[in-house]
N, C-alpha and C positions, 0 to 999 in steps of 0.2 A: 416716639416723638422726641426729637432732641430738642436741648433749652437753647437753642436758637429759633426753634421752630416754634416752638412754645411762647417765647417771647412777642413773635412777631405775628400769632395768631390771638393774644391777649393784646397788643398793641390796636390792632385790625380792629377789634371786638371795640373798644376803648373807643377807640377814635371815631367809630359809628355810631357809639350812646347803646351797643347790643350788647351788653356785659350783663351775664346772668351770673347770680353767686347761687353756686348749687347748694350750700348749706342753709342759705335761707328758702330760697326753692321748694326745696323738701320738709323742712319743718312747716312750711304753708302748706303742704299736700298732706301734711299728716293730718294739720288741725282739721284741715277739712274733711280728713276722712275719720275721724275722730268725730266730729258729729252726726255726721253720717249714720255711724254705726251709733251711735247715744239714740238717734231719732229711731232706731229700730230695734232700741230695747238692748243692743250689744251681746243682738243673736249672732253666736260661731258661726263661721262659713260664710262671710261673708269679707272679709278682712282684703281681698284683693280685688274684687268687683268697687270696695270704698277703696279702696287706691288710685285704682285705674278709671272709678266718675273723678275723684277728688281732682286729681291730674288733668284731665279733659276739661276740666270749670276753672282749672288757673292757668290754662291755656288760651280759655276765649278772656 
């Protein structure tokens, strides 16, 4: 993607109020998958099932 294209897809994004910042994003999917796994005792193996609920609940 070029920084014309880029520009003009963050402008887009901007101008509609749809401006996600992914670094905040993802530190909210972590905390939530962070307790997640706290409420299950922070049994291994489960690290990407708490991802992928985490992400689906900051979704809705």
């Amino acid at each position: 993607m070029s920084l014309k294209t880029k520009n003009k897809v963050n402008s887009a994004s901007e101008a509609s109020g749809d401006t996600i910042f992914l670094p905040n994003r993802d530190a909210r999917i972590a905390e939530i998958a962070y307790y997640k796994s706290e409420n299950r005792g922070f049994e291994s193996g489960h690290e990407l099932d708490d991802w992928f609920e985490a992400e689906q609940e900051f979704i809705l």
